[in-house]
C-alpha positions as CSV (number, residue, x, y, z in Angstrom):
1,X,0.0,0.0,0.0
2,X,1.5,3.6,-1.0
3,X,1.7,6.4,2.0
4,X,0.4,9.3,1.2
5,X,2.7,12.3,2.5
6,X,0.2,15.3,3.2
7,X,1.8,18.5,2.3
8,X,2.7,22.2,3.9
9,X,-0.5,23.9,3.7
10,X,-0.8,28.1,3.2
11,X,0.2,29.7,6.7
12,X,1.0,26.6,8.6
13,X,3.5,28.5,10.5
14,X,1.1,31.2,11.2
15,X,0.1,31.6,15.2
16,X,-1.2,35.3,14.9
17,X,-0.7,38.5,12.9
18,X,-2.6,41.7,11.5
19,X,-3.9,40.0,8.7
20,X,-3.3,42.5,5.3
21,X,-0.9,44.8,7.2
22,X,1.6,41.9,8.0
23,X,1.2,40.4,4.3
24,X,3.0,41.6,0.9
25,X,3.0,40.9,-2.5
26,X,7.0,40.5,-3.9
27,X,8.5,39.2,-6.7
28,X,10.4,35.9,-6.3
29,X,13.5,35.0,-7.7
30,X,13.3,31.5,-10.0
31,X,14.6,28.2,-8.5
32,X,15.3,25.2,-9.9
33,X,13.3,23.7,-6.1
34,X,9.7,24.5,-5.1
35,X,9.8,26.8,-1.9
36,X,6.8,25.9,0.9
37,X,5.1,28.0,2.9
38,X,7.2,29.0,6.3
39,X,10.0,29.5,3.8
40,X,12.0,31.9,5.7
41,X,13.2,34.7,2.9
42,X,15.8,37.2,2.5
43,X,16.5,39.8,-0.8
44,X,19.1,39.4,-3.3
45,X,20.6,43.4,-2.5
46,X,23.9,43.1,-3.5
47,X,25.6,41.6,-6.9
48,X,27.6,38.8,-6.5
49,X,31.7,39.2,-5.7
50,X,33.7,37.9,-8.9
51,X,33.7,35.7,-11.8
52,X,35.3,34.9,-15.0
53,X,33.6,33.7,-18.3
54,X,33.8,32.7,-21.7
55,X,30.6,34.5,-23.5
56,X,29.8,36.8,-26.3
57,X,27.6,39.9,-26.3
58,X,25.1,40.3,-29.1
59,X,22.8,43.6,-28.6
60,X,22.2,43.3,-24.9
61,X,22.3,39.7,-24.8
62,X,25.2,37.8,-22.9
63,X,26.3,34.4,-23.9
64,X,28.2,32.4,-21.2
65,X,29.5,28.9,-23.2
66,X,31.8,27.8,-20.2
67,X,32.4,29.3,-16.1
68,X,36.0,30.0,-15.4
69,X,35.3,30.9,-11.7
70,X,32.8,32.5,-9.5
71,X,28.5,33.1,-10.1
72,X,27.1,35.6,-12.7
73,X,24.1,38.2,-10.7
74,X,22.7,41.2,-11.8
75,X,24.4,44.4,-10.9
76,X,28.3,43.2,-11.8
77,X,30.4,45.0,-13.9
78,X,31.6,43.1,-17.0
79,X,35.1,43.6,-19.0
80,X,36.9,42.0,-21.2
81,X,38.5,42.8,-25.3
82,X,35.5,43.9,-27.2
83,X,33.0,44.7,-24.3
84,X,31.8,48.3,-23.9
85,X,33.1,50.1,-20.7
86,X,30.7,50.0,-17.4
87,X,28.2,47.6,-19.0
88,X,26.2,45.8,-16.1
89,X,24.1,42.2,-15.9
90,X,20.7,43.8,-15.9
91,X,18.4,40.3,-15.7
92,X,19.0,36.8,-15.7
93,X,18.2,34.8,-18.9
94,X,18.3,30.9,-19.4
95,X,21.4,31.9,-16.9
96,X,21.3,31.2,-13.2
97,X,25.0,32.1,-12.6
98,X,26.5,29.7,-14.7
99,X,26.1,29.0,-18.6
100,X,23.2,30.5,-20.7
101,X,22.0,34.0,-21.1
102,X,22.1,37.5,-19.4
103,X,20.5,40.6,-20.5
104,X,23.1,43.5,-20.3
105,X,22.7,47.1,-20.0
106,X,24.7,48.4,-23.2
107,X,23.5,47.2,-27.0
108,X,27.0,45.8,-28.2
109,X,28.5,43.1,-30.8
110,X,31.6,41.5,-28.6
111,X,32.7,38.5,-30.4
112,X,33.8,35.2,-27.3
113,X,36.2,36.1,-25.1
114,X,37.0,35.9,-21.5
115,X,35.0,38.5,-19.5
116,X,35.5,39.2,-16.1
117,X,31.9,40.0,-14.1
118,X,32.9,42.1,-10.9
119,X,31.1,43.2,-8.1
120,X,32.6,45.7,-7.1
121,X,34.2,49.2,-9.4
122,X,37.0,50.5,-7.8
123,X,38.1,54.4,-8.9
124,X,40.5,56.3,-7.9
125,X,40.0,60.3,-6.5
126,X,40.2,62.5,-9.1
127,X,42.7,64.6,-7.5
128,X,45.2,61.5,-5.7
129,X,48.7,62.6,-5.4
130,X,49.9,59.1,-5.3
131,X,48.4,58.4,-8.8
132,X,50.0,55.0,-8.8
133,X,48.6,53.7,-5.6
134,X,46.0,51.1,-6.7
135,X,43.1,48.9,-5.0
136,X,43.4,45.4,-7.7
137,X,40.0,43.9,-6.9
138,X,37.6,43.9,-4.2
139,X,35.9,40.6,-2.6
140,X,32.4,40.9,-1.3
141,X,30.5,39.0,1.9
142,X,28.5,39.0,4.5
143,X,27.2,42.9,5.4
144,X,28.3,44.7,1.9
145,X,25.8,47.0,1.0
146,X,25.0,48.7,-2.2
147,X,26.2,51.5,-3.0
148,X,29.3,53.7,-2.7
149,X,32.6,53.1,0.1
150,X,34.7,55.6,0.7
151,X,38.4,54.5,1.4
152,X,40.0,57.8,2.6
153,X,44.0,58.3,3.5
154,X,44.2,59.9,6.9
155,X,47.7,58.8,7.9
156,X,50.2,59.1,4.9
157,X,53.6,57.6,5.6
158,X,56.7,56.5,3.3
159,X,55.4,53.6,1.7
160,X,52.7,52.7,4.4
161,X,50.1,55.3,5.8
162,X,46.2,54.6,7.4
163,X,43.0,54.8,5.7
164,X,39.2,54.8,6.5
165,X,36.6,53.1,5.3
166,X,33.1,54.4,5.1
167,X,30.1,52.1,4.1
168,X,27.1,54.2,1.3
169,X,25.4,55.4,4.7
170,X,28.3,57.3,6.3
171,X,29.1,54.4,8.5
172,X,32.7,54.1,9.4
173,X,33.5,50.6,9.2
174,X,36.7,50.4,9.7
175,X,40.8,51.4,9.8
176,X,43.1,49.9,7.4
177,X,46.9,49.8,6.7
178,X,48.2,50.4,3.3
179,X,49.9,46.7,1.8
180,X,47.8,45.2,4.4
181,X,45.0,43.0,4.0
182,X,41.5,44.9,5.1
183,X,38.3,43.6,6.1
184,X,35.1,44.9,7.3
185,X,31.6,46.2,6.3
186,X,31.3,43.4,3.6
187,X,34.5,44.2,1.9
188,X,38.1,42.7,1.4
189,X,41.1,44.5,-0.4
190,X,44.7,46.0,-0.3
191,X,45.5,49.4,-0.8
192,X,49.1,49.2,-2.6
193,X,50.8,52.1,-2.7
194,X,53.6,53.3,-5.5
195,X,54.4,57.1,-5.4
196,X,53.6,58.2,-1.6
197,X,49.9,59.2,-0.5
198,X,49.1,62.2,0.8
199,X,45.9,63.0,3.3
200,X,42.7,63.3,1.4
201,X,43.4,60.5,-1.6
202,X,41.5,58.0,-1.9
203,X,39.1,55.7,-3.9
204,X,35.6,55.1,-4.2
205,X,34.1,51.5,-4.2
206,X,31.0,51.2,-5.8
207,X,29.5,48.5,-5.1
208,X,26.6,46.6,-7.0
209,X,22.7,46.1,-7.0
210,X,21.4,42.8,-7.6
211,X,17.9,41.9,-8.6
212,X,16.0,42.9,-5.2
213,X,13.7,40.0,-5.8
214,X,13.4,37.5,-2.8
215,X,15.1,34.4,-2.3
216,X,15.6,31.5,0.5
217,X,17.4,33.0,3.5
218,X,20.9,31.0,4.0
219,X,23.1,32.4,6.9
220,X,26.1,31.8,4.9
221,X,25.0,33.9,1.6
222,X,26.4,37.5,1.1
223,X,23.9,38.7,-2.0
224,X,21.6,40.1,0.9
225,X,19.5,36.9,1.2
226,X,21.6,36.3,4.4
227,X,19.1,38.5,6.4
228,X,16.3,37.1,6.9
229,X,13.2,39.7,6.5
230,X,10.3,37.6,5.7
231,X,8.3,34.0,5.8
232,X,6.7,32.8,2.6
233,X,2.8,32.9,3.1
234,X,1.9,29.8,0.7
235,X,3.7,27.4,-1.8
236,X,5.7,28.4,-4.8
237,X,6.5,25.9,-7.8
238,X,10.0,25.2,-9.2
239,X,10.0,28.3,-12.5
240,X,12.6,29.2,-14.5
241,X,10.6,32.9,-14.4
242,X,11.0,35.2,-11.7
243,X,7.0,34.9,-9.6
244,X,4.9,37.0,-7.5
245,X,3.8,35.7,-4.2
246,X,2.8,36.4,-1.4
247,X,5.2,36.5,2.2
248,X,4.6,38.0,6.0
249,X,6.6,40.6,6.2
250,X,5.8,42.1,9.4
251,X,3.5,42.5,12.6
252,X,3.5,38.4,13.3
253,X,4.0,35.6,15.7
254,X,4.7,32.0,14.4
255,X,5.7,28.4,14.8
256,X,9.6,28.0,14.8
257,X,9.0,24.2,14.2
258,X,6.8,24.9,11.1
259,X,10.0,27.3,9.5
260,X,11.9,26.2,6.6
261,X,15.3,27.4,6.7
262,X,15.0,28.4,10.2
263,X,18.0,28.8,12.2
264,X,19.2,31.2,15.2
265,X,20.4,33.8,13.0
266,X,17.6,34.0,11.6
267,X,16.0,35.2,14.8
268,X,17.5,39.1,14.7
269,X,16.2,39.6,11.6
270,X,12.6,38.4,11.9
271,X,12.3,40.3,15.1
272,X,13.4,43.3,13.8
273,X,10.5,43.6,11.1
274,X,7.8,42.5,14.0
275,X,7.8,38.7,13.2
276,X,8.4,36.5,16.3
277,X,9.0,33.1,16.4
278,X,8.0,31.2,19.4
């Protein structure tokens, strides 16, 4: 005799809440897996570190034929011989991150070639003194935001010297040492430096959008879906389109042991946005 497995029904989880005010309608990324109701949910904010491709650009289509390194996401920066400076990932296509298509944000013919997809756009102040200091590349995790850093020299010194870092809200997230490693507020790089700094130089770090659709919270992601903001209200198939649905994203109490993707980090975030979990 078969066993019939009964499945998650809309607002399982649901103990309490404010009915319309605590629901809202978003757009959900695709996924290759259905997501159930008491899906916790976080939003893709921020594009994806670094990657390197093989792909082709015809009009604002991108063609990826093979992944070098890295995961394509809307709001990185491509380069490569052939491809228009400053041209972004604007939308997914039959691409997820890997092979397949991307729409871009400049109308170009680039015949294949590797093409680097960053992040993160470094630039240097228009007015440095140490025009050959340099920031190579930028790695993204955990806590980047979109939007622009500011890495300010405060301390200039032969060869060496202190910078600050400010996040795209004024935050200051850190100190660094130039030729030493820095981390914080999302971020990792080296400032190198070639002719001496001088106080005031400096570079901005612009640092991508991604999609802003929703996505399964993960704890270990650094695209935004890390945060945890919201619980899926009721099923949503496997699509290779982006969906609306439907997820609690405030003003509720609910049933931790009816949560997908539940975990204790997961708890800050929920409670910030008036969702307990009991």
């Amino acid at each position: 005799m078969a066993t019939l497995v009964e499945g998650v029904h809309t607002a399982e989880f649901m103990l309490s809440s404010l009915d319309m005010l605590s629901r809202e309608k978003v757009t959900v990324d695709r996924s290759a897996a259905a997501l159930v109701a008491g899906t916790v949910m976080g939003k893709k904010t921020v594009a994806g570190s670094a990657a390197s491709v093989t792909g082709s650009i015809s009009g604002t289509t991108l063609t990826v034929t093979a992944v070098g390194s890295g995961t394509l996401t809307v709001g990185q920066t491509l380069s490569g011989s052939g491809v228009t400076a400053g041209t972004k990932i604007t939308a997914l296509g039959t691409g997820t991150g890997g092979t397949g298509t991307y729409t871009v944000s400049a109308s170009q013919t680039a015949s294949s070639t590797t093409i680097t997809a960053a992040g993160a756009v470094i630039t240097a102040f228009s007015g440095n003194t140490g025009s050959s200091g340099t920031i190579a590349s930028v790695a993204l995790s955990a806590g980047a935001k979109p939007g622009t850093y500011k890495v300010v020299i405060v301390e200039p010194a032969t060869n060496a010297g202190t910078f600050t870092v400010e996040d795209p809200d004024g935050v200051l997230v850190g100190r660094g040492t130039v030729a030493v490693a820095f981390s914080g507020g999302g971020l990792a790089f080296t400032v190198t430096d070639a002719t001496d700094f001088v106080a005031g130089d400096g570079f901005d770090i612009v640092v991508g959008s991604n999609s802003g659709n929703y996505a399964a919270y993960a704890s270990g992601n650094a695209d935004g879906t890390q945060n945890a903001l919201a619980i899926l209200y009721d099923n949503v198939p496997d699509s290779t389109t982006e969906q609306q649905a439907v997820v609690i994203a405030r003003l509720a109490e609910v049933k931790g042991s009816a949560l997908t993707g539940y975990d204790a980090s997961a708890t800050a975030g929920l409670a910030a946005v008036n969702i307990i979990v009991r």
